[in-house]
C-alpha positions in Angstrom: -173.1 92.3 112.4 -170.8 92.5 109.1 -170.3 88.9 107.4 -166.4 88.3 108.1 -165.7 85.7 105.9 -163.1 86.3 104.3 -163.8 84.7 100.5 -166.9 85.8 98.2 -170.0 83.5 98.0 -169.3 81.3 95.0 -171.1 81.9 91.9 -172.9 79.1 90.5 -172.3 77.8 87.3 -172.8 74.9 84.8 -170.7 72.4 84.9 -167.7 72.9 82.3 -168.0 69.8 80.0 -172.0 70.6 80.3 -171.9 74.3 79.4 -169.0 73.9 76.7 -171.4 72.2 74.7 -174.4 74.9 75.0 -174.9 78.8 74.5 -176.8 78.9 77.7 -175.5 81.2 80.4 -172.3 80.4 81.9 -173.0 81.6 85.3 -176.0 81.3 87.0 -176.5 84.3 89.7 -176.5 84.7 93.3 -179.5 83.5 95.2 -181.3 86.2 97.5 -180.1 83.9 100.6 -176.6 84.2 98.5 -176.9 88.5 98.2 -177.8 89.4 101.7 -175.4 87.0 102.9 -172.6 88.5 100.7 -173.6 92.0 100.9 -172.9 91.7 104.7 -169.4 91.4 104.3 -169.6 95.4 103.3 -167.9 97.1 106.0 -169.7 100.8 104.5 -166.2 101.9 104.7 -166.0 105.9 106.0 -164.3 106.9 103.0 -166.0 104.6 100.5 -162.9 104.0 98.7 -165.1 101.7 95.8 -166.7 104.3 94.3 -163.2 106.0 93.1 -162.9 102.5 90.9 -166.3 102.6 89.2 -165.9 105.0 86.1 -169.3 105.5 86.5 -169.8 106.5 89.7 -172.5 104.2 91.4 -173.4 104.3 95.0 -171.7 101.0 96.1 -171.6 100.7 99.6 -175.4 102.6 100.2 -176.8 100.0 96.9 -174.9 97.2 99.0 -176.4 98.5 102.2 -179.6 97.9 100.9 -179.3 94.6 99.3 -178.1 93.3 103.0 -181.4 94.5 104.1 -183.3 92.6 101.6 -184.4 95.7 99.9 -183.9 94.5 96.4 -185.9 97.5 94.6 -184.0 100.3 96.4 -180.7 98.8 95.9 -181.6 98.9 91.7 -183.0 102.7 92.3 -179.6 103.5 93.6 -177.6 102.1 90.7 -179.8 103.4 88.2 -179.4 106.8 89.0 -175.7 106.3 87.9 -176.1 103.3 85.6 -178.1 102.3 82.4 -176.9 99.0 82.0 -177.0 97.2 85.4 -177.7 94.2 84.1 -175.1 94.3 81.7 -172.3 95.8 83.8 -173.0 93.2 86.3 -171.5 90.3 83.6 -169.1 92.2 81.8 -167.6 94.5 84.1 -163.9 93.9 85.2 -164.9 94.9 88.7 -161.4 92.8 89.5 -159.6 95.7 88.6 -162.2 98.7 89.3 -164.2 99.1 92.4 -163.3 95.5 93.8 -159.7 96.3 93.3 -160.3 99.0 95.9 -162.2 96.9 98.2 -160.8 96.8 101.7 -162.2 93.6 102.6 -159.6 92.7 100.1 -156.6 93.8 101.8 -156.8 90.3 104.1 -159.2 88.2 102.0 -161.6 88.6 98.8 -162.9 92.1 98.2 -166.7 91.8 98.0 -168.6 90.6 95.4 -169.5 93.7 94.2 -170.5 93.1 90.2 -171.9 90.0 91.6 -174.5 91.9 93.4 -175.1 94.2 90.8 -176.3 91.2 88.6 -178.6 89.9 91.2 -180.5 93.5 91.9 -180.4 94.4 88.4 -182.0 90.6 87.5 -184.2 90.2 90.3 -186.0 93.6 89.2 -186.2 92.8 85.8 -187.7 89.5 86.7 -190.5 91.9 88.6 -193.9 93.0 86.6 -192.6 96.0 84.4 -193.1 98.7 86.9 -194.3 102.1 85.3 -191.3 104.3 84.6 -191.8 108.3 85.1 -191.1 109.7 81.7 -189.4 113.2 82.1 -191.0 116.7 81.4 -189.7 117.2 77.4 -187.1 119.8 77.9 -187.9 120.9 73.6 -184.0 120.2 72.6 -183.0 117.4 70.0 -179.9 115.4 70.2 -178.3 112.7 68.0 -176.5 109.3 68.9 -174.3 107.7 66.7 -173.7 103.7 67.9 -176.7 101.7 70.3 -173.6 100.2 72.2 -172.2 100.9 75.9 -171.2 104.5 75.6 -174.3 105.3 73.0 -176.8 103.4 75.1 -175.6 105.6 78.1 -175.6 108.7 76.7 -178.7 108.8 75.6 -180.4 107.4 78.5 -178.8 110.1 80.7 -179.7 112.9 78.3 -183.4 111.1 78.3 -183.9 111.3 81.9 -182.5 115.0 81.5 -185.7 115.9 78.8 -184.2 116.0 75.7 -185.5 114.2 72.4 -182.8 111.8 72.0 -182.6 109.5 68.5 -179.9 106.6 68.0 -179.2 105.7 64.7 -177.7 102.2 64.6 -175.6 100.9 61.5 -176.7 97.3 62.4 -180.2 95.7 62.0 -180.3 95.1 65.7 -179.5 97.8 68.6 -176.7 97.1 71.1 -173.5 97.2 69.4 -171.1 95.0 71.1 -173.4 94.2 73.5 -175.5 92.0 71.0 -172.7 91.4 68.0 -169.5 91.2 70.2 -170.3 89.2 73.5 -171.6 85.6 73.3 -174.7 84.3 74.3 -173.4 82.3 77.4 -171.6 85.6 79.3 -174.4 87.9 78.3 -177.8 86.5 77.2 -179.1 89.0 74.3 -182.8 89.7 76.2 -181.2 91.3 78.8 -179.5 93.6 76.3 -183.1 94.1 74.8 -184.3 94.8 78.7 -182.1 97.3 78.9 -183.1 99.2 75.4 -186.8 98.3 75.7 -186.4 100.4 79.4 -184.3 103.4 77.5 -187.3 103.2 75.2 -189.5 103.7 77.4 -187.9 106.8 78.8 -188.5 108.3 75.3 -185.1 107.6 73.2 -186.3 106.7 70.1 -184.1 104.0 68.1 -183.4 103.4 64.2 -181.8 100.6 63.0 -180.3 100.2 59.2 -178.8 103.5 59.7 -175.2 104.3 58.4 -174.2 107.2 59.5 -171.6 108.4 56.7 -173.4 106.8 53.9 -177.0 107.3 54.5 -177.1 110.3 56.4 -173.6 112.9 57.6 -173.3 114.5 60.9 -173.7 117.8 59.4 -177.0 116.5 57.4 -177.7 115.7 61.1 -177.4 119.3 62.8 -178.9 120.8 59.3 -182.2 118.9 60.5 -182.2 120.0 63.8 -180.2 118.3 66.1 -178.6 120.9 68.2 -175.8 117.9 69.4 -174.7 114.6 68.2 -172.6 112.0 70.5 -170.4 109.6 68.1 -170.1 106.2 70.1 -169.7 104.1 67.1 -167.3 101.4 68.4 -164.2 99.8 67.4 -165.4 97.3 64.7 -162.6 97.2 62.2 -160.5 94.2 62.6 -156.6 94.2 62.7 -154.5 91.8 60.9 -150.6 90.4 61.3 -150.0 90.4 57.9 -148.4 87.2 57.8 -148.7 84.5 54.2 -151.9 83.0 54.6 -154.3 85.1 56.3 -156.7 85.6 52.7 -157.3 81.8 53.2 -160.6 81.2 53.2 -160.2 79.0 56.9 -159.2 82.6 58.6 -161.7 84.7 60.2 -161.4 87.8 62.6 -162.7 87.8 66.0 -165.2 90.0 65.0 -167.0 88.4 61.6 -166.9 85.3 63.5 -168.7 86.7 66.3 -171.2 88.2 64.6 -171.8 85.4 62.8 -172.2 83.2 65.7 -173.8 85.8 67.9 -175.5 88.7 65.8 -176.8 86.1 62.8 -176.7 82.8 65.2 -174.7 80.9 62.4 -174.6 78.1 64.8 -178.4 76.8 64.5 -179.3 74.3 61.8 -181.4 76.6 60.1 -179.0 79.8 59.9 -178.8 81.4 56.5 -175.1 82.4 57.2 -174.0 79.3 58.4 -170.9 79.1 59.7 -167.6 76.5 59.3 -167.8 73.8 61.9 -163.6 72.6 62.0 -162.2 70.1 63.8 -159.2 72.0 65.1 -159.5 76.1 65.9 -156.2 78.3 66.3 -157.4 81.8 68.4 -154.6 84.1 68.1 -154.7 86.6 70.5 -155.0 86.5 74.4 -158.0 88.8 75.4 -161.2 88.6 76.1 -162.2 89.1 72.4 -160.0 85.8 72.0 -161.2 83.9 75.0 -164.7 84.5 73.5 -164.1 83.4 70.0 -162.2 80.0 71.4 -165.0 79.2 74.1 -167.6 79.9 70.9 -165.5 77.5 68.5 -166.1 74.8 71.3 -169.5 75.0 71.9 -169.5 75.1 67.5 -168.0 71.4 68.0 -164.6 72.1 67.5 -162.5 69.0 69.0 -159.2 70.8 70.0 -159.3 75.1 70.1 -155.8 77.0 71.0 -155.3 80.0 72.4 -152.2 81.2 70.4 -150.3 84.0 72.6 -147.1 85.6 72.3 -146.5 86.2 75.9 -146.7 84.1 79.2 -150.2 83.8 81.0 -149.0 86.8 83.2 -149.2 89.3 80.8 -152.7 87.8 79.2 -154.8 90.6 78.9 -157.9 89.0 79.3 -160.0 88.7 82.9 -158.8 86.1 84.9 -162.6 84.6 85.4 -162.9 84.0 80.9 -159.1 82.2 81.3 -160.2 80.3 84.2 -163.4 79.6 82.3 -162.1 79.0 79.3 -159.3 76.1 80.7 -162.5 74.5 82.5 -164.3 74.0 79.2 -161.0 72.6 77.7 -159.4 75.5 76.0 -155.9 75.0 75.0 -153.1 77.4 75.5 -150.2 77.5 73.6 -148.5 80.6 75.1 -145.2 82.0 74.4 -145.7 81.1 70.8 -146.3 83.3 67.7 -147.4 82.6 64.1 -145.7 83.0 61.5 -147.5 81.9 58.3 -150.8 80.4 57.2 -150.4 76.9 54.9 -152.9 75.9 52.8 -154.4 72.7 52.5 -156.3 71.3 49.3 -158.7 68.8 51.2 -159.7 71.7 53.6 -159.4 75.6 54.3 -156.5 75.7 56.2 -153.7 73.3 56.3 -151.8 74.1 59.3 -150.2 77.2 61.1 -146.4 77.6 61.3 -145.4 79.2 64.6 -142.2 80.2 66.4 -141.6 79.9 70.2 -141.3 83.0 72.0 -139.2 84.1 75.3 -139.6 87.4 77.4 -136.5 90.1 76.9 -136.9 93.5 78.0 -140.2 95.3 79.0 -141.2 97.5 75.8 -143.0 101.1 75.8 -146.3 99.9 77.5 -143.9 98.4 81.2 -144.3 94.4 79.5 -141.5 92.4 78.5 -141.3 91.9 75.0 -141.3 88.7 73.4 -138.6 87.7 71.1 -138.2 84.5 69.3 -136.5 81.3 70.3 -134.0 80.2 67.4 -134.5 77.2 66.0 -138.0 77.1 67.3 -140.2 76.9 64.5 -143.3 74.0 64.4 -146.7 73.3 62.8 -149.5 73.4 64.5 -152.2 71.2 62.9 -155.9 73.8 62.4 -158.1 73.9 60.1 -159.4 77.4 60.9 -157.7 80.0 62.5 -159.5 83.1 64.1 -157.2 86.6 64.6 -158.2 88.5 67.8 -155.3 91.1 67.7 -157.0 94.6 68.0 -159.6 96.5 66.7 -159.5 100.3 65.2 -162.3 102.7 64.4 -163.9 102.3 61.2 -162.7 105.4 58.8 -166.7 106.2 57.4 -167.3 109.2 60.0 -163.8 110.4 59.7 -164.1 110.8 56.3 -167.4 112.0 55.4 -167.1 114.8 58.3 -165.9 118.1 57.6 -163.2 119.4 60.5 -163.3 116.0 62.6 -159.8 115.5 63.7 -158.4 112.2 64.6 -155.3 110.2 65.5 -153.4 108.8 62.8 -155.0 105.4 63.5 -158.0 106.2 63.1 -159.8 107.5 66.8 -161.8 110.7 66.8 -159.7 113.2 69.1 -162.1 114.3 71.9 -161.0 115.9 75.2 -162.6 115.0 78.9 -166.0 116.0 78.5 -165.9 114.4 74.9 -165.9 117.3 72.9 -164.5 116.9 69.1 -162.6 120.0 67.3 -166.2 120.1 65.9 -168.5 122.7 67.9 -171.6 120.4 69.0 -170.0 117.0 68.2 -168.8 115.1 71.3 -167.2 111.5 71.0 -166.5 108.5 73.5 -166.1 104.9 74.0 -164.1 102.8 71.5 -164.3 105.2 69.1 -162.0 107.4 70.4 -159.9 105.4 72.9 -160.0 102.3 70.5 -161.3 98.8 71.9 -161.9 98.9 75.8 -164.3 97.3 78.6 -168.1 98.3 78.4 -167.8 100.4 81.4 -165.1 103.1 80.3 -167.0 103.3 77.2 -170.3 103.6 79.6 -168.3 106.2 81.9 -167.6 108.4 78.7 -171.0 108.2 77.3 -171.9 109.8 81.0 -169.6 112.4 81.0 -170.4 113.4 77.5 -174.1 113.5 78.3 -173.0 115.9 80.9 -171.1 118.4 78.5 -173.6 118.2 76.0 -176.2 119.2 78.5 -174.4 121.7 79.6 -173.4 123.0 76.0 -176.9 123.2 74.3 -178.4 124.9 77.8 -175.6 127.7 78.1 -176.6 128.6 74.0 
């Protein structure tokens, strides 16, 4: 009999004043009793309307089925034939608006947990004695991947299981991407990242780090030495600016040096050569899940009071609901409706204070959201001594630029159409780098369906 309840099994977690003050996992997993008990409230709908919201196709209801069954190790075999990164996908997904969004146990209720189940098979068989995995007949084909993060990592694993000598040439010291410099410690522990590649690995992908694609080696240098396709999946990793007085200050960081400093280098530990400044009072500007990562991080750093600095109403945050709810538990300040303006110095500290304007909502701009204009007479100080800017990201220009007949869009993606193919013959492109920043799992469902093209292109030669 289906489980009819009509709300989720609660996820465990640490408590919020507990956690805020660690870089231990946030969110502590289903238990089996937990799984079987919420995998029953599947209904195995006829028309299976959850797999139209997963961009990469998994098996829901059947992987579901199983789990309610107990059958931990068939539920993972299912989702691995459509997913690389289970593990990681069951964190970081925003299954709130993908395949739970299309739930129908959430036309009345809660949809089913479905990324919450994902995370428990995906754990519970890593937790397992490595099981032997089948390495595939070599199919005598070379192919290239540019970027270890979501879109790279999954494009070569599918072209692995296909045969094919796949290499990945990191830029970083460490393979993973965003997975390892982006995402904090406490939503997405770094040795399941290294699960994940060590099992990739194991299929036969073969991983170098310290490699610069651009600067150390080109794409055509690439095909000259035999790689009959390359996949560019090298991320979104130049930060954006607002260009407002006071952003050189030495206080002001972007999203993304911070996090890599805290995440990627772990600035936060005593012993860290790149240490990190500890301030008293943290300014995030910017309200998505970049930002709600940075101002959570700047908390467990030791930071007394940490802002979330928005220019529109909670509505139109962009971040998951779960990392705002999260983030208000561990005592996360938002100051929404408001907009800086300029950075002031300070000569006893790095920054002095940020001037900011209130904001209200007028009419919706280009993208269907109201835009914010400012209140007159609104201006104020707000008292921080470090501010972090978590407005955007954009492809960095090194590939563009050092590759002959690579077109891109004027800020900066690589033009690619559905299957991922570039205006260069043999070059195909997804993820961040061509749609600029996004969630793991579009940049996961382009690596697949690149992998598919590029399959497709070098066996029809």
């Amino acid at each position: 009999m289906p489980n009819m309840s009509p709300k989720k099994n609660e996820m465990p977690t640490q408590e919020p004043n507990v956690r805020n003050k660690n870089f231990l996992e946030v969110t502590l997993g289903y238990t089996e009793e937990q799984a079987i008990d919420e995998a029953q409230r599947c209904l195995n709908c006829k028309h299976k309307p959850c797999i139209s919201g997963c961009p990469v196709q998994i098996h829901i209801p059947d992987f579901i089925s199983q789990v309610a069954q107990g059958n931990f190790e068939k539920a993972y075999d299912i989702i691995s034939v459509s997913s690389s990164l289970p593990a990681v996908c069951g964190r970081v997904c925003p299954q709130e608006s993908q395949c739970e969004q299309k739930c129908v146990r959430g036309i009345k209720g809660e949809p089913v947990g479905i990324g919450r189940l994902e995370r428990f098979v995906a754990d519970r068989h890593n937790q397992q004695k490595d099981a032997e995995i089948a390495v595939p007949t070599p199919n005598g084909h070379k192919v290239a991947v540019i970027g270890s993060g979501p879109s790279g990592l999954t494009c070569a694993g599918d072209l692995a299981k296909k045969g094919y000598d796949v290499t990945v040439f990191e830029a970083l010291h460490l393979a993973g991407g965003v997975l390892v410099y982006g995402i904090p410690e406490f939503r997405l522990p770094k040795a399941i990242v290294q699960k994940e590649i060590d099992t990739l690995k194991k299929l036969g992908v073969k991983v170098e780090t310290n490699m610069v694609i651009g600067k150390i080696l080109s794409i055509d240098e690439l095909m000259e030495d035999g790689f009959e396709a390359v996949f560019v999946g090298s991320g979104a990793g130049l930060p954006r600016f607002m260009g407002i007085p006071g952003e050189n200050l030495k206080g002001v960081y972007s999203a993304n040096e911070f996090l890599t400093r805290v995440n990627l280098m772990k600035s936060y530990k005593d012993n860290s050569t790149t240490p990190i400044e500890h301030a008293k009072r943290v300014a995030v500007v910017g309200g998505g899940n970049v930002a709600m990562d940075a101002a959570r991080c700047a908390k467990r750093l030791g930071a007394e009071e940490v802002y979330i600095v928005y220019r529109r109403s909670e509505e139109e945050l962009p971040a998951r609901a779960e990392e705002v709810e999260h983030a208000k538990e561990e005592g996360i300040i938002f100051k929404l409706l408001t907009n800086p303006v300029e950075i002031l110095p300070d000569e006893n500290r790095l920054v002095g204070s940020m001037k900011c304007v209130e904001m209200e909502l007028g009419e919706p701009d280009e993208s269907g959201r109201r835009r914010p204009v400012v209140k007159a007479g609104s201006e104020f100080e707000l008292d921080v001594d470090c501010v972090i800017m978590s407005i955007g990201t954009s492809p960095n220009p090194l590939i563009k630029s050092t590759t002959k007949g690579l077109d891109t869009q004027k800020w900066g993606g690589i033009i690619a159409n559905d299957d991922g193919l570039t205006s260069r013959v043999g070059v195909y492109a997804g993820g961040d780098a061509v749609t600029g920043a996004a969630t793991v799992i579009l940049a996961m469902g382009a690596g697949k369906t690149a992998a598919a093209a590029m399959d497709e292109y070098i066996q029809s030669k």
